[in-house]
MARBA-451103 format. One record per residue (C-alpha): residue in one letter; x negated, y negated, z; residue number from 1. Coordinates in Angstrom, 3 decimals. Layout:
<atom residu="A" east="X" north="Y" up="Z" num="NUM"/>
...
END
This chain:
<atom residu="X" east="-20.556" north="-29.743" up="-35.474" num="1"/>
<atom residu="X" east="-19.801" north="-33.085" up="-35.867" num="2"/>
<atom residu="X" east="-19.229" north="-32.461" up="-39.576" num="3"/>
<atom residu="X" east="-16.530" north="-30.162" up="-38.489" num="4"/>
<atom residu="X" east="-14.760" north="-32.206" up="-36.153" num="5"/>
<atom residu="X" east="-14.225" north="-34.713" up="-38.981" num="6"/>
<atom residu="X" east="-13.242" north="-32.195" up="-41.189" num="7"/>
<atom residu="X" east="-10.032" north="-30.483" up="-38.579" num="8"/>
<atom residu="X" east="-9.225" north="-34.203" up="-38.006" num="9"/>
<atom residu="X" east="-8.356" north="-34.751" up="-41.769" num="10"/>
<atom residu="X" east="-6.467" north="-32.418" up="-41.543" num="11"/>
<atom residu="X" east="-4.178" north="-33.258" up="-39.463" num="12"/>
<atom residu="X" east="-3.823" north="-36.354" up="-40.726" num="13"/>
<atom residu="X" east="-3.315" north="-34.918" up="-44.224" num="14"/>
<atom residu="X" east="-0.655" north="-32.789" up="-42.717" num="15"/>
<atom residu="X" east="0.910" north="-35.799" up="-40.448" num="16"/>
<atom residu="X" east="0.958" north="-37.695" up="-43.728" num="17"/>
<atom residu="X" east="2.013" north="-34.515" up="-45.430" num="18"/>
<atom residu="X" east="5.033" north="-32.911" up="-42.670" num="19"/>
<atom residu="X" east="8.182" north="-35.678" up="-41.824" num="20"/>
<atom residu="X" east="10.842" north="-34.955" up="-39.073" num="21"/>
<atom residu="X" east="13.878" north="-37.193" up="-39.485" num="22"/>
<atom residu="X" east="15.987" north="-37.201" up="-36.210" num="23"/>
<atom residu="X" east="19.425" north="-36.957" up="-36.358" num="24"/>
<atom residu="X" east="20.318" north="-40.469" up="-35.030" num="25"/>
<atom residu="X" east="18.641" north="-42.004" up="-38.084" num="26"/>
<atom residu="X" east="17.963" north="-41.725" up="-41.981" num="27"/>
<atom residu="X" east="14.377" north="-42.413" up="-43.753" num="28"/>
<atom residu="X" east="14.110" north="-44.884" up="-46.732" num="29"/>
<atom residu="X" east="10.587" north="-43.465" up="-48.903" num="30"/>
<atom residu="X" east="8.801" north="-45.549" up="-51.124" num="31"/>
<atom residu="X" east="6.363" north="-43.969" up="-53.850" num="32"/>
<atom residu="X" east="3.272" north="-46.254" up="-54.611" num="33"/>
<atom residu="X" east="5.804" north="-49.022" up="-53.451" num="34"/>
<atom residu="X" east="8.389" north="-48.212" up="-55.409" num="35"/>
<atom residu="X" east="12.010" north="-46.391" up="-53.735" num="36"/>
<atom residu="X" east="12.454" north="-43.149" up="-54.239" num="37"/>
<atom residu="X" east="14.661" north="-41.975" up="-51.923" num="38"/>
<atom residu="X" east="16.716" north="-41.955" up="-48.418" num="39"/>
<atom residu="X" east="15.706" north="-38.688" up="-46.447" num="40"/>
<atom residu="X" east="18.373" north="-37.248" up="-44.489" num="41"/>
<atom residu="X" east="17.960" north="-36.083" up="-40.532" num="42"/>
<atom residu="X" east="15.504" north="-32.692" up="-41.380" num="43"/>
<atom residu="X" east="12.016" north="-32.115" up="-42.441" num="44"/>
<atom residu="X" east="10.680" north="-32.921" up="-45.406" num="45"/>
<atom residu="X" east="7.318" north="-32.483" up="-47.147" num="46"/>
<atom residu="X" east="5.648" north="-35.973" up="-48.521" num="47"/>
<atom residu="X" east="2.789" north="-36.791" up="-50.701" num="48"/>
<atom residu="X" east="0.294" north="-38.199" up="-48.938" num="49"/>
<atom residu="X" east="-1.208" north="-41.946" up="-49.653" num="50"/>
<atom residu="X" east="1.865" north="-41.538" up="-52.532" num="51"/>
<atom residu="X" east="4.807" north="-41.649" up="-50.339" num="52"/>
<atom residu="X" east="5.174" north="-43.570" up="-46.932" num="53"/>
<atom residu="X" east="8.604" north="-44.415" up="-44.902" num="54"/>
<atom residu="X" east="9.323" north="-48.222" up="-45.748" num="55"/>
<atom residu="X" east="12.682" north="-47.949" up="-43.709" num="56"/>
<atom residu="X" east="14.317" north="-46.519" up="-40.387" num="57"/>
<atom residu="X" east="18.145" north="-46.811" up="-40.165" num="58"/>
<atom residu="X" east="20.008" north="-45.979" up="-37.103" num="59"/>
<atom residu="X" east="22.948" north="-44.268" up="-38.703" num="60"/>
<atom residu="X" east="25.094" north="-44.480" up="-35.334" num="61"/>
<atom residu="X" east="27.795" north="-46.792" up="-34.438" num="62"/>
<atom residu="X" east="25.889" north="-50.205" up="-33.439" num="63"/>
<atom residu="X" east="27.234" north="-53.075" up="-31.340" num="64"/>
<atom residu="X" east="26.125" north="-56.458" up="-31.528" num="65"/>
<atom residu="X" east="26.981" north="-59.518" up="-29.765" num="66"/>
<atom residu="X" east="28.263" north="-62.476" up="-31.361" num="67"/>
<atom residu="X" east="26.629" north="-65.548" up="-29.386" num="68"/>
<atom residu="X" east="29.420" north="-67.918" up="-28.537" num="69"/>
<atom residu="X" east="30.428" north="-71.014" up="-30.553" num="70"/>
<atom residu="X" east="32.454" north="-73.847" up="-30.929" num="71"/>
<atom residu="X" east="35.663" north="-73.662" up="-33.088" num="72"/>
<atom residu="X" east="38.605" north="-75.954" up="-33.370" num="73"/>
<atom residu="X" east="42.031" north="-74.650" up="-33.536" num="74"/>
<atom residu="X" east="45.059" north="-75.955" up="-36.203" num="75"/>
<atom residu="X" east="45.990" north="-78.386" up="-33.483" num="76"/>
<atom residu="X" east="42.747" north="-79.757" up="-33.195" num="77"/>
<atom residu="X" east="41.612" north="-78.279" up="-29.904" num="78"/>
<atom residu="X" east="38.044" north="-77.224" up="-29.480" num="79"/>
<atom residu="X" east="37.355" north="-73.665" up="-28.211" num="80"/>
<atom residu="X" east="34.377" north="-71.834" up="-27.073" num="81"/>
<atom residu="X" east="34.473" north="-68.120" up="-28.537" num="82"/>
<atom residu="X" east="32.212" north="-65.072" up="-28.795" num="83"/>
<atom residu="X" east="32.802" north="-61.290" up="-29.436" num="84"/>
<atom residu="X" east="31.373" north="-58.036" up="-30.387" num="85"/>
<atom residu="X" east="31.558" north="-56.575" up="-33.752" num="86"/>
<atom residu="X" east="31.003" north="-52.906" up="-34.227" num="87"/>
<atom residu="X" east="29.208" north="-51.820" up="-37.734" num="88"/>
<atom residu="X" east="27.557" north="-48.699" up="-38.872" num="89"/>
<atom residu="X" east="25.011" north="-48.219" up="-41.756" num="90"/>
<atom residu="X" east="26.709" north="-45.973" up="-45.033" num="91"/>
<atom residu="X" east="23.489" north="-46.475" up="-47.508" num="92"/>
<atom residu="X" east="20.290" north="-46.522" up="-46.419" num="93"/>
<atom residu="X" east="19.220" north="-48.260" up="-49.973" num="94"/>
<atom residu="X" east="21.567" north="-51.206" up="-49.638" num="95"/>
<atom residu="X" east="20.543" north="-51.441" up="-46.313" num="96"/>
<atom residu="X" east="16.874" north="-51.727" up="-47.489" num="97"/>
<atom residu="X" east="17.142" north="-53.370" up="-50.534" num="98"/>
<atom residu="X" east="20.811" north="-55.531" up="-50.660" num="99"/>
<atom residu="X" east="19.748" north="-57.852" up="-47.676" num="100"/>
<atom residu="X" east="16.617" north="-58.786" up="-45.277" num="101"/>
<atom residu="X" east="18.191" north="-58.125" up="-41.805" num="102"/>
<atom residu="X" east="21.813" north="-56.544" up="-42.264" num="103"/>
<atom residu="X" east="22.307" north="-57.229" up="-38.296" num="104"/>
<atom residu="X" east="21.726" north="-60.968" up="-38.111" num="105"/>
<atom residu="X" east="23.343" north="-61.326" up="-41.366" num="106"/>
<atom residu="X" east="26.692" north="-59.636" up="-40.114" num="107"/>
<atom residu="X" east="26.274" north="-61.595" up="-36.693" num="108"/>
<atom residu="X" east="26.744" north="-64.776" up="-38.863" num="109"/>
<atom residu="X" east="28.884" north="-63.795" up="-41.226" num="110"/>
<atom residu="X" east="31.365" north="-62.475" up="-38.089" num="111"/>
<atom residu="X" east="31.000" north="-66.141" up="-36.179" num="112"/>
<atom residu="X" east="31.876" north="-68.096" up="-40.119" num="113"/>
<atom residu="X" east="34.457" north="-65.617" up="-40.206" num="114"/>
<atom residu="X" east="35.448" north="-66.171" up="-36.837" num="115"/>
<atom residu="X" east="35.690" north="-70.084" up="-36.961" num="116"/>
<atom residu="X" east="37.353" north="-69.912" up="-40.290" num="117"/>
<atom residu="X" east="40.112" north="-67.593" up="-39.149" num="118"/>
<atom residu="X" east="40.765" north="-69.833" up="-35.824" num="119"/>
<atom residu="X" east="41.086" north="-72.857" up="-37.707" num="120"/>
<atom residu="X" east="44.451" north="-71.203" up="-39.330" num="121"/>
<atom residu="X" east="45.695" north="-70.568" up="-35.757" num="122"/>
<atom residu="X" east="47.106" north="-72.921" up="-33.314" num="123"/>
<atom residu="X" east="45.611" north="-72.962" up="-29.565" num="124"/>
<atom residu="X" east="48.575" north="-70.815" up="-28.173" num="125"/>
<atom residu="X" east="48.389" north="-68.110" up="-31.033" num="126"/>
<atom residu="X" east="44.715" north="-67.423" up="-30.714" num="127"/>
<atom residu="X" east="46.145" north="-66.154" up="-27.135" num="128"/>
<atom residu="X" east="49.105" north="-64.208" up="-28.773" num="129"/>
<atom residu="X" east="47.812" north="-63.135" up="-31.409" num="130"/>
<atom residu="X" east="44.175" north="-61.762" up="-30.387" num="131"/>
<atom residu="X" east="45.208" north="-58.173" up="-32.254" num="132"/>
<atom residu="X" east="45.820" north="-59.898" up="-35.899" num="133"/>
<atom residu="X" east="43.350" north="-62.249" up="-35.088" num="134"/>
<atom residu="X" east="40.586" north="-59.396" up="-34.928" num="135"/>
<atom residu="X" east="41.939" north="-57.359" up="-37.677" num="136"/>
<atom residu="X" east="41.830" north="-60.176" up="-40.281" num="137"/>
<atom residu="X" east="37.928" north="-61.200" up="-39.199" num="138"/>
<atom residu="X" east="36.778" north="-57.285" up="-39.677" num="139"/>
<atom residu="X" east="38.711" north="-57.467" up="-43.354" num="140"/>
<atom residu="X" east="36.922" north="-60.444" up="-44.223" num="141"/>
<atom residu="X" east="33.647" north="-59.117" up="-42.750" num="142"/>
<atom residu="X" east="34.227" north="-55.425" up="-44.397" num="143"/>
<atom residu="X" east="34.960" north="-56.932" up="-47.614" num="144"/>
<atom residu="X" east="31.433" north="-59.452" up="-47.612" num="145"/>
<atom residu="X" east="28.990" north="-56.390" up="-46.219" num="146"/>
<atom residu="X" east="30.425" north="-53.752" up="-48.972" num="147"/>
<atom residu="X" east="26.926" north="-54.754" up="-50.707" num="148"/>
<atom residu="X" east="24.672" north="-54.490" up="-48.328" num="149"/>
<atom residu="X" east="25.433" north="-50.560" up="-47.471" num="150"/>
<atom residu="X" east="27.195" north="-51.049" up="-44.110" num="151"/>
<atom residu="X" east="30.658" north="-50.495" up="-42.643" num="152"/>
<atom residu="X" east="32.148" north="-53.244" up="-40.417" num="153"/>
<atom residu="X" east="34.607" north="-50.759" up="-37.690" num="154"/>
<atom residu="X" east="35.976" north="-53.671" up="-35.973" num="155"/>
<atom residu="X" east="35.722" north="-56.702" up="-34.302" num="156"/>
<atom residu="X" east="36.458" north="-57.827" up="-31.435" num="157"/>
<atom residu="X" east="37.167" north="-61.182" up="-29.142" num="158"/>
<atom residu="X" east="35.150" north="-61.155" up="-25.761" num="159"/>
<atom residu="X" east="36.229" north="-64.375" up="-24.757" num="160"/>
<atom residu="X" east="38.304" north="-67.605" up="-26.040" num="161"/>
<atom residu="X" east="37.339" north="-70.975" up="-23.837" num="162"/>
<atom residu="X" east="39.026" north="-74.489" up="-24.462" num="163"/>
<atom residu="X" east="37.277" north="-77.638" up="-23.420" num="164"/>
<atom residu="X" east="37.665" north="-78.512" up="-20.193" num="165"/>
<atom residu="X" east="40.013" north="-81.320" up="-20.953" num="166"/>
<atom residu="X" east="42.213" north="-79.025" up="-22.358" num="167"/>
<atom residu="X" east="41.883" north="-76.508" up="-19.552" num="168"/>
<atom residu="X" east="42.728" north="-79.869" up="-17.656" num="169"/>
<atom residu="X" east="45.715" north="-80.411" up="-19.723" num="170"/>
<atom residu="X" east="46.977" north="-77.006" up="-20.106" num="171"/>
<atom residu="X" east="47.248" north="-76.620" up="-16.008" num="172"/>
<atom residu="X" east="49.433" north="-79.853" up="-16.014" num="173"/>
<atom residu="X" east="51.830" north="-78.111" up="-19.071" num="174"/>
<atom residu="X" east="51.476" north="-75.092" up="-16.909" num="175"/>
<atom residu="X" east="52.709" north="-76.979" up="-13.550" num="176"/>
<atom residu="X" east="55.548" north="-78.827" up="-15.621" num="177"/>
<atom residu="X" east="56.593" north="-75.498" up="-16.753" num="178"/>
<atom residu="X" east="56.615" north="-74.023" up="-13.426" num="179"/>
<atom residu="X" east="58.724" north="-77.242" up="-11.952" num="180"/>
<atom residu="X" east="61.429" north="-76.640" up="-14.751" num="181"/>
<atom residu="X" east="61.588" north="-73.307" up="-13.814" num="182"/>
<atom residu="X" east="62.161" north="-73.935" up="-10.165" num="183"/>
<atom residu="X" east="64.873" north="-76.281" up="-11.282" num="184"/>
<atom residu="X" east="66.169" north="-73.990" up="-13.698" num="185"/>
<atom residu="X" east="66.575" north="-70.939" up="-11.044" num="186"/>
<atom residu="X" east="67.785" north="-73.584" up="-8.009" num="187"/>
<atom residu="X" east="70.617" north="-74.802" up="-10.600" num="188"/>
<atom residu="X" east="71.499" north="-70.908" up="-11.756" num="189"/>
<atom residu="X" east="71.894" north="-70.300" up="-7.902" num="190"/>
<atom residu="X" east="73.905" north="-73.510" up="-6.896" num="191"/>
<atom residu="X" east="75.800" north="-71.946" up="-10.129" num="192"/>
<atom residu="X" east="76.115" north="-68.638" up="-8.901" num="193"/>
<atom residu="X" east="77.277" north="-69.659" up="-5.717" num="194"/>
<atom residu="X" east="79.885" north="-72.315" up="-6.860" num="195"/>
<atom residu="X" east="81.218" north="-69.095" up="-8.948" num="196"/>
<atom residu="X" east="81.367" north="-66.787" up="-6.149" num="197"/>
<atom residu="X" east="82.947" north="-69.481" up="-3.928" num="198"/>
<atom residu="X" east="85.872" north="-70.344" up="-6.409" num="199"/>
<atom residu="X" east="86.282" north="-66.661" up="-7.335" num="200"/>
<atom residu="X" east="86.902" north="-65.771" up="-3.517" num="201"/>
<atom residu="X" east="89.382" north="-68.583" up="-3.383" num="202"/>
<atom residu="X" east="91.102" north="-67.498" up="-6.391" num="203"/>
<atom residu="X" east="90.982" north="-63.768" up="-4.675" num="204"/>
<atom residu="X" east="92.619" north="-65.484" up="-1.893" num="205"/>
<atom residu="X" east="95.224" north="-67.489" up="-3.143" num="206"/>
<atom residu="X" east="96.371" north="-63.851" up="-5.194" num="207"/>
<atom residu="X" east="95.999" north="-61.715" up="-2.054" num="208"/>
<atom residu="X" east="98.707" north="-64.246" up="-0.199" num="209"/>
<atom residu="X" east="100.773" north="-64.368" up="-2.903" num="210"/>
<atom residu="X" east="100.912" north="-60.896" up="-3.504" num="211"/>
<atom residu="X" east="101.283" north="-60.866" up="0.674" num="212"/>
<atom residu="X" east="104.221" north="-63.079" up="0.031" num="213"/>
<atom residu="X" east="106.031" north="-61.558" up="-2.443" num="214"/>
<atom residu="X" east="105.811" north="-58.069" up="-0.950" num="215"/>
<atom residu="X" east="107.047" north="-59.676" up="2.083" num="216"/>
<atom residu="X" east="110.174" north="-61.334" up="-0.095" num="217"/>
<atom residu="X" east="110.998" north="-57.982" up="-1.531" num="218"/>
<atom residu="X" east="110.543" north="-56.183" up="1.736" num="219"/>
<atom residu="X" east="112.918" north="-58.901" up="3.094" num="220"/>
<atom residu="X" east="115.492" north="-58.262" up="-0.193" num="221"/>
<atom residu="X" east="115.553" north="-54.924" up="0.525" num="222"/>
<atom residu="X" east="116.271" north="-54.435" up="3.990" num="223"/>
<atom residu="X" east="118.617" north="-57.333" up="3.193" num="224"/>
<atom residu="X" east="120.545" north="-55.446" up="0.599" num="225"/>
<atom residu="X" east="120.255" north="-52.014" up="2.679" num="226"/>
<atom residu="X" east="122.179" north="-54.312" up="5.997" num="227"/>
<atom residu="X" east="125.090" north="-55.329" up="2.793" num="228"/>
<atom residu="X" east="125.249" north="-52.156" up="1.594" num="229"/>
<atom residu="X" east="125.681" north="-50.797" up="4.879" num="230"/>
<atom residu="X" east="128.220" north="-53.339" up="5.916" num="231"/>
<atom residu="X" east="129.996" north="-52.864" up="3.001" num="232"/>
<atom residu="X" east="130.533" north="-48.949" up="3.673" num="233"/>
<atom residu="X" east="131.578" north="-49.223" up="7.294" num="234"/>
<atom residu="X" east="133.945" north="-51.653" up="5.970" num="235"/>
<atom residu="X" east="134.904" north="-49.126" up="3.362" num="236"/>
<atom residu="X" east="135.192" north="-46.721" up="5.724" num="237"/>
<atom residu="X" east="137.209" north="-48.941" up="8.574" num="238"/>
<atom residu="X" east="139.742" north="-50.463" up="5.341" num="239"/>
<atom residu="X" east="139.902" north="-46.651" up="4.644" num="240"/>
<atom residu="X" east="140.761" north="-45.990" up="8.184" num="241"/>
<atom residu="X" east="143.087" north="-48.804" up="8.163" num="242"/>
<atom residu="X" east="144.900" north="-47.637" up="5.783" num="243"/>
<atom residu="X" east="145.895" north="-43.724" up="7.055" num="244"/>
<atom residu="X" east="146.593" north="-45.499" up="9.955" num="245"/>
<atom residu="X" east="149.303" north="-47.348" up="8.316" num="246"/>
<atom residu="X" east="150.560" north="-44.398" up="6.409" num="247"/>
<atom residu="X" east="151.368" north="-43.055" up="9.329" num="248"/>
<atom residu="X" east="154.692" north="-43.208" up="11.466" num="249"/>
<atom residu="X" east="154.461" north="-47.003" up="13.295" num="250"/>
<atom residu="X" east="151.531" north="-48.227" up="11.515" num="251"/>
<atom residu="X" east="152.884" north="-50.864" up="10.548" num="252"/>
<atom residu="X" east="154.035" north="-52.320" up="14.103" num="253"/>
<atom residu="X" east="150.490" north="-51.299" up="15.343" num="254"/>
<atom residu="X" east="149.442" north="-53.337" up="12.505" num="255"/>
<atom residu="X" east="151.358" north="-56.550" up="13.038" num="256"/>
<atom residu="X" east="151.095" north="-56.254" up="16.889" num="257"/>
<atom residu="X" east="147.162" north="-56.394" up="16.304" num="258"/>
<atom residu="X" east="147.192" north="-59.225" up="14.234" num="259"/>
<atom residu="X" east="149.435" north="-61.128" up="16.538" num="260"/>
<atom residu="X" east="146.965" north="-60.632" up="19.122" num="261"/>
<atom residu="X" east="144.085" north="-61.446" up="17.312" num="262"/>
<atom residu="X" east="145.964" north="-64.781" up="15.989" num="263"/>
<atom residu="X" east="146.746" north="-65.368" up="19.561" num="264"/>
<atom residu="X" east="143.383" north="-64.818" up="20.809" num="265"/>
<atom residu="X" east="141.623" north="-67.137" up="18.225" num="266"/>
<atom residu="X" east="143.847" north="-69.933" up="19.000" num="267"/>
<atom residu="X" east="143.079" north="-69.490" up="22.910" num="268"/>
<atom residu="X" east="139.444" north="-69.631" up="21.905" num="269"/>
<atom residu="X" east="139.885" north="-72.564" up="19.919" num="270"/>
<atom residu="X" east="141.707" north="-74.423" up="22.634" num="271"/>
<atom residu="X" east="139.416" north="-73.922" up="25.094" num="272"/>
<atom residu="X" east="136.211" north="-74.534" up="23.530" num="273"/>
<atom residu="X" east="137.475" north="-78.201" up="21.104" num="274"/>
<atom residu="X" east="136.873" north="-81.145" up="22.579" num="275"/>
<atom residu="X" east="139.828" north="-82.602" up="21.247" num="276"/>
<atom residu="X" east="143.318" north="-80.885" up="21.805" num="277"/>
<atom residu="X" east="145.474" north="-81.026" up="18.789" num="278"/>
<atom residu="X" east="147.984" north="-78.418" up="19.374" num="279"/>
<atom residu="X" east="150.180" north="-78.209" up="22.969" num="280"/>
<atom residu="X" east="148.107" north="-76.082" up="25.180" num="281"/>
<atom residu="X" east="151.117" north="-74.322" up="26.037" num="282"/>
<atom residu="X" east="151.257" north="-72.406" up="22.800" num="283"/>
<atom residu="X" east="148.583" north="-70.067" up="24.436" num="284"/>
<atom residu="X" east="151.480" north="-68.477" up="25.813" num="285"/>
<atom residu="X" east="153.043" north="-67.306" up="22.909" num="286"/>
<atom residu="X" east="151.283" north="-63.860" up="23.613" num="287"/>
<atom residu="X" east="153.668" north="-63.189" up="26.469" num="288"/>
<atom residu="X" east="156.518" north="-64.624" up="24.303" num="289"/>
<atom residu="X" east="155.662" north="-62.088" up="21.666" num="290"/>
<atom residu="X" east="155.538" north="-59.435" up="24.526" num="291"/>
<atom residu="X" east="159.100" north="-60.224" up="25.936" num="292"/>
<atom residu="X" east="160.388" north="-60.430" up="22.908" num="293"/>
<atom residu="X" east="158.687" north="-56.980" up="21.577" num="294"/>
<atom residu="X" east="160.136" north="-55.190" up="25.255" num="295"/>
<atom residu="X" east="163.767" north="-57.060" up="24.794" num="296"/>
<atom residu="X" east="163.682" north="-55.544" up="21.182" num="297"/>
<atom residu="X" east="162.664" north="-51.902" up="22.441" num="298"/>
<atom residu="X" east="165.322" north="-52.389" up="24.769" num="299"/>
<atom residu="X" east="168.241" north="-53.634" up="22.416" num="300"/>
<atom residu="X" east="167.282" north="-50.418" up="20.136" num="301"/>
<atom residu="X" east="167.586" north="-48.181" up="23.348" num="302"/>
<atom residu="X" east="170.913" north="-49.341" up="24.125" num="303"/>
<atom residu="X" east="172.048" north="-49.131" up="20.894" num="304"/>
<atom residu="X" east="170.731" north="-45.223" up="20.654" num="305"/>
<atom residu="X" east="172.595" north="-44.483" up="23.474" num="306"/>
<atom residu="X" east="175.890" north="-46.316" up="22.027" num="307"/>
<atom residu="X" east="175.877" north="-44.451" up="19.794" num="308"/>
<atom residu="X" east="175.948" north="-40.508" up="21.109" num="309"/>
END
């Protein structure tokens, strides 16, 4: 019984050395009497047993690993504190094996030399700016260094990028100068602003009262020239006037006896509102003069009608 027992449990190590599952996540380096011969894909697979035994297990998924921080100095000689993450995944399981010891720590390193050499081209304000290029120029250099050691650098990426604290100390000061100029910079804009608005409502002003004023000249030129114009036609018409009435029979004695009152009128005017007398206030009478001597006429030509039937 006991014979037997030993016997089932060879077997099943003969077959556990015999059968080999490969999950999917990974890929199997072999090794025949210590020597490689070959990378077993996820599956199973049949192996000679005490001949062939798996000297390697590669995760073939996408693997993260963090790059400790470290201390870099920028083109302008400032010292920064940066770490990141680079992303990698394993292409040969061989060169994985055979091209280096421990493909993770040696990327790790590689990414921080990388990393410090590539920051030493920038200055402190484009490490900031520039994180994007930054990154894609360490996973170049990184891709191009792994190619023989059977793995694929995907990218890289910054975490975090810390100056010394004299230059955080520094920086806050730039950054409070830079916010006082700005201040400054908008206060003068607005004084600007306003001093613009303020002279443009003046000059709006000064053009509305003009242009007040010289509507108020032409409204004044026009009614002006409507009164002449006007004037001028009732003159017209009163000259016209004026003259049928002299056409007609005794216009002209209407005429003259008008004017003599008028003349004699104006002078009685004259006389009584001067100061000074110049003329003989008795030559205000020559209006009843004129009338005697216009009946004593009418009467002469009367007489002389009659004479002569």
């Amino acid at each position: 019984m006991f014979i037997f027992t030993l016997f089932v449990l060879f077997i099943f190590f003969i077959l556990y050395k015999l059968l080999l599952i490969v999950p999917m996540r990974e890929v199997n380096v072999i090794e025949r009497l210590g020597k490689f011969r070959a990378v077993l894909q996820p599956g199973f697979h049949f192996l000679i047993p005490f001949f062939d035994r798996v000297s390697y297990k590669h995760e073939i998924r996408e693997q993260v690993l963090d790059v400790p921080p470290q201390s870099c100095i920028s083109k302008d000689n400032t010292q920064l504190e940066v770490d990141g993450l680079v992303y990698l995944k394993v292409m040969d399981g061989k060169l994985a094996s055979y091209g280096i010891e421990d493909y993770r720590r040696a990327a790790v390193n590689l990414a921080q030399t990388t990393m410090r050499s590539e920051i030493g081209k920038l200055s402190l304000s484009q490490t900031f700016s520039e994180r994007d290029s930054l990154n894609e120029s360490i996973v170049r250099e990184i891709d191009k260094a792994s190619d023989p050691w059977g793995i694929k650098v995907l990218r890289y990426e910054i975490k975090n990028i810390t100056p010394s604290r004299k230059v955080i100390q520094t920086l806050e000061k730039q950054m409070e100068a830079e916010r006082r100029k700005r201040a400054e910079i908008t206060l003068a804009n607005a004084e600007k602003a306003a001093m613009i608005n303020l002279s443009q409502g003046e000059r709006q002003e000064a053009i509305n009262l003009s242009e007040g004023e010289k509507q108020r000249r032409i409204n004044e030129a026009k009614g002006m020239g409507q009164e002449i114009t006007i004037i001028a036609k009732a003159k017209t018409e009163g000259m016209e006037l004026v003259s049928a009435a002299l056409a007609q029979e005794g216009g002209n004695e209407a005429m003259n006896m008008q004017l003599k009152e008028q003349f004699i009128n104006q002078i009685g005017k004259v006389l009584h509102e001067a100061d000074v007398s110049i003329v003989p206030a008795e030559l205000a009478k020559l209006e009843g003069f004129f009338e005697g001597m216009e009946q004593v006429t009418h009467a002469v030509s009367a007489n002389s009608v009659k004479g002569a039937r």
